[in-house]
N, C-alpha and C positions, 0 to 999 in steps of 0.2 A: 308449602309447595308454591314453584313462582308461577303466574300466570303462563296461558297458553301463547305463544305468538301465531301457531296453528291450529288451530281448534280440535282439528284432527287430526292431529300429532301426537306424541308418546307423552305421557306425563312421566318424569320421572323421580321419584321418593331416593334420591341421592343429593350430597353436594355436587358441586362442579368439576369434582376432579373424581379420578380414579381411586375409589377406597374403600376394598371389602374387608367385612371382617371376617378375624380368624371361623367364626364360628363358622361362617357362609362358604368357606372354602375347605373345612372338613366336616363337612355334609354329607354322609356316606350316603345319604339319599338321592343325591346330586352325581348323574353319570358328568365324568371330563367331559363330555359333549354337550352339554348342557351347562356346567360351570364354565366354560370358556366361551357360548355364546354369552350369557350371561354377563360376563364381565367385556366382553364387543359390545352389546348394546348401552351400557351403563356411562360407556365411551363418549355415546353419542350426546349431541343437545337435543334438550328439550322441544317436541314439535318435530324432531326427525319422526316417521312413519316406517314401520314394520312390515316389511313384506316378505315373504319368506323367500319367492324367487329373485328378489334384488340379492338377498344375503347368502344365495347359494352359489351365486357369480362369482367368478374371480379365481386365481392360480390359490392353490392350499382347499380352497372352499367345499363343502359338502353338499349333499344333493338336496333338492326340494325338499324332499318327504325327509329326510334325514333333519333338517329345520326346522319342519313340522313336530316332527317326532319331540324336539328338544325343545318348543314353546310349549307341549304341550306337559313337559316333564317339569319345566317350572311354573306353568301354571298350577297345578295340580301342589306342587310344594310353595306354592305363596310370593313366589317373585315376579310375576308374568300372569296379565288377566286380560283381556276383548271389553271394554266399555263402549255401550253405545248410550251417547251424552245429548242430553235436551241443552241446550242453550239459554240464556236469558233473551235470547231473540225470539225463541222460538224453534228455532233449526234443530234438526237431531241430525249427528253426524257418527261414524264409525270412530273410536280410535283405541290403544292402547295404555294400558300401564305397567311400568316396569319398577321392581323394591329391590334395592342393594340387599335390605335383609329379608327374612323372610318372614310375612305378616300372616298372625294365625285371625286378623280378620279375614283377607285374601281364602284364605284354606277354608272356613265355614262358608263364604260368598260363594264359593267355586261350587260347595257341597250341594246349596240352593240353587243356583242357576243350571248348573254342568245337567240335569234332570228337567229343565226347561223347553218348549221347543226354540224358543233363541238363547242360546248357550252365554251369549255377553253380559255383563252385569249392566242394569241401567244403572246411570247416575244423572243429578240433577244440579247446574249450575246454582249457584247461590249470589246474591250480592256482592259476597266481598270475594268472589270468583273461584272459590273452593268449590267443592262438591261432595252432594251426601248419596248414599244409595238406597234405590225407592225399592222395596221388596215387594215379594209377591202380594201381600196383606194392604198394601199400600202405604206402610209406615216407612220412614225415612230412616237410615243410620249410616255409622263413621264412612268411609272411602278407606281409613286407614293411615292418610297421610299425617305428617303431622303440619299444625300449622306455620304459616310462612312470618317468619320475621317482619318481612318487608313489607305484608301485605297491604297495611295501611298508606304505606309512602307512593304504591304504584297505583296510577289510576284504572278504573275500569275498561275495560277490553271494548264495550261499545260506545260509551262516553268519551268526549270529543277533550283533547289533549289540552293541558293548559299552555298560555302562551310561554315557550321560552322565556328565559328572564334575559333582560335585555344583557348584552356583551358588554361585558367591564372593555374599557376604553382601552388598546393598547399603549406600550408608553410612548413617548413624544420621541420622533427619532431625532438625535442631535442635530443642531443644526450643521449642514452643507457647508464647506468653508470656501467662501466667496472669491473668486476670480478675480484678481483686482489687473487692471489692462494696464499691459507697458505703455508708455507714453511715445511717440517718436523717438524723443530723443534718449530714452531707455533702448530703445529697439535697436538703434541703430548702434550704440555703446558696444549693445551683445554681439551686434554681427560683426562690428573694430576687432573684440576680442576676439572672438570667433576666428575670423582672418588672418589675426595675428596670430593666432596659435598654432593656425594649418600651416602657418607661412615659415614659422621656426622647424616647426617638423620637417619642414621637406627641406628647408635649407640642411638639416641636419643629418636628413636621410643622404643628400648631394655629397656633402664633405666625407659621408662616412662610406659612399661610392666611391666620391675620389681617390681618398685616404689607402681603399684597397686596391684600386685602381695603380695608385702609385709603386706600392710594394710589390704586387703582382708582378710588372712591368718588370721592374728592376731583378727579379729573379729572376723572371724566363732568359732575359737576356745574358745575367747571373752564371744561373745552369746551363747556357748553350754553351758558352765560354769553358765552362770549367767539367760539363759532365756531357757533353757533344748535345748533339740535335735531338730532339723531341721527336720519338716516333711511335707514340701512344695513343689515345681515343683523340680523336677530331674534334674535343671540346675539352683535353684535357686544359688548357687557358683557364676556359669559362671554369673547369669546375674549381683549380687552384684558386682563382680569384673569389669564387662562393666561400671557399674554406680561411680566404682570410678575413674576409668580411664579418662570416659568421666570429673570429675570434675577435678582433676589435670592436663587435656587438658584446662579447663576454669580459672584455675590460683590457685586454691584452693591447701593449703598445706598438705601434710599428713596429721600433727597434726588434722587440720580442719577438712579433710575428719573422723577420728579416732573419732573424739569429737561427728561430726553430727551422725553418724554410733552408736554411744555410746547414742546420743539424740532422735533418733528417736526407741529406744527399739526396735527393730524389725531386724529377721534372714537378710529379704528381703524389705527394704522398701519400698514403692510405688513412684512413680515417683513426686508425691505431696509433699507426706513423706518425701523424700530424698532433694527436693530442700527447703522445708521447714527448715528442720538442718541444714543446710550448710547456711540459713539465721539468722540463730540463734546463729549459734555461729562465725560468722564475724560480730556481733549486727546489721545486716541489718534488722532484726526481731524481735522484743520483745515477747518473749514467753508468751504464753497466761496461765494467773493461775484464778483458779475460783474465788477467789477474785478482781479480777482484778488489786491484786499489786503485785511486784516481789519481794520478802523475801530478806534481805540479807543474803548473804553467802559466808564464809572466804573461802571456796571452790571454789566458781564460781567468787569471783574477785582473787584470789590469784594462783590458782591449786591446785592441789594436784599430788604428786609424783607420776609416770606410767601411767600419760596418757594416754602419746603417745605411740603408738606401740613402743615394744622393739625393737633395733638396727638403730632406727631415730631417728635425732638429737638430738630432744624434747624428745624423750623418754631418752634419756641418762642423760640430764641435770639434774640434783635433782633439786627439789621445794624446797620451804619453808616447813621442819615438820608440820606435822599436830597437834604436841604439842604443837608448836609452842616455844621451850624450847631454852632461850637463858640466858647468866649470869645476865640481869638486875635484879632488886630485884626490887619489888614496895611494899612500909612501910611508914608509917608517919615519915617522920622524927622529931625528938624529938628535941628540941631546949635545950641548957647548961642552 
């Protein structure tokens, strides 16, 4: 049995967990109201304190006297007994004890006391913090419990604790890795590069504004010529120009973007529209004809001059004539 932490608290003759035996759970002596307080209190730790109207509280719970009724049903079969305990201080205090199994010392204890005008058994702390019970005669015998493993390693309940054993040292936290300070002219290096790097971007971001800027331009005026006037949303411009930008952000060349813009007929083309051209004319796409076959044509494998918006590259390079006029001559040749 381990020490009290309560003095007048439940002792209880179990381990620390929940574990009855078979024999104690077909006890036909044992009403279900009294086996299952039973195994409620055995739940508890040690030094919890028995009260019958605490354990009658609560949603499921049964009445006072209904409590009552059920300590008195395992007291009487040996699992459940009222001790009032002298102390090694001196103090007598009220408290209980509770046995997983059932003690046929408890059952002869009960026979002597239960006929007594104080019904509890006395018991009398001991040194090594057990306790024996002092009978009517004045002789001293078992509690019943059995003894505690541990007894010897825990010290006494009124003796004064020994000191902690000092704290093993934790380990050495790694050292911190030192901040080593740029120098001037480190500092200044990182802000050159710094600078120079913002400085490429934005140049790059500009050319790649212009870039759309330019083909844009060259379309609108493109499609007014050849598909009449724009009379769509008030930003259709802005948004053409967003759609070509965005493709020359995805690798597509002027020329391409020029071609698809030229393929898809349209001021403004639809988001479908426009990625559709741009599969058309890098042949990710074979253009759909209602025949279902694609005509040749000396135009679409060869070019034709001005494609490409003017002042890009492509646009500057001449094609091949579309007369296609060069000095060979074709004639039968005439044999001598």
């Amino acid at each position: 049995m381990s020490r009290l932490s309560n003095p007048a608290g439940m002792r209880i003759n179990q381990p620390n967990f929940v574990h009855v035996l078979s024999a104690t759970v077909r006890n036909t002596h044992l009403s279900y109201r009294a086996l299952g307080l039973l195994v409620y209190l055995l739940d508890q730790k040690p030094g919890w304190q028995v009260r019958a109207e605490q354990l009658s509280k609560g949603e499921g719970r049964e009445g006072r006297e209904a409590i009552r009724t059920a300590l008195r049903e395992l007291q009487v079969a040996g699992h459940y007994r009222l001790e009032r305990r002298r102390l090694r201080n001196g103090k007598c205090v009220m408290g209980t004890a509770l046995s997983g199994v059932p003690l046929e010392q408890w059952v002869r204890d009960h026979e002597v006391f239960s006929t007594q005008k104080d019904p509890a058994v006395p018991v009398i702390e001991q040194e090594d913090g057990t306790f024996l019970v002092q009978y009517p005669d004045g002789s001293l015998g078992s509690d019943g419990f059995e003894p505690d493993p541990d007894a010897d390693e825990e010290p006494p309940v009124d003796e004064e604790p020994e000191e902690p054993a000092a704290a093993a040292e934790p380990p050495a936290a790694p050292p911190k890795k030192r901040r080593t300070r740029r120098t001037a002219a480190q500092k200044a290096a990182d802000d050159a590069e710094k600078a120079a790097a913002a400085e490429k971007k934005a140049e790059e971001k500009a050319a790649l504004e212009a870039a759309a800027e330019q083909v844009a331009k060259w379309w609108w005026e493109d499609a007014e010529r050849h598909l009449g006037k724009y009379v769509g949303k008030s930003n259709g411009y802005l948004a053409m120009r967003g759609m070509v930008k965005k493709a020359l952000e995805a690798g597509y060349t002027q020329r391409q973007c020029a071609d698809a813009l030229r393929g898809a007929r349209k001021h403004l083309p639809s988001a479908q529209q426009w990625q559709t051209a741009l599969g058309v004319v890098t042949n990710h796409i074979i253009p759909s004809q209602p025949t279902g076959r694609v005509p040749y044509s000396d135009e679409a494998t060869w070019g034709r001059q001005g494609d490409a918006p003017p002042g890009t590259p492509d646009g500057d390079t001449p094609s091949i004539p579309a007369d296609d006029s060069d000095d060979a001559t074709f004639d039968v040749i005439a044999r001598p």
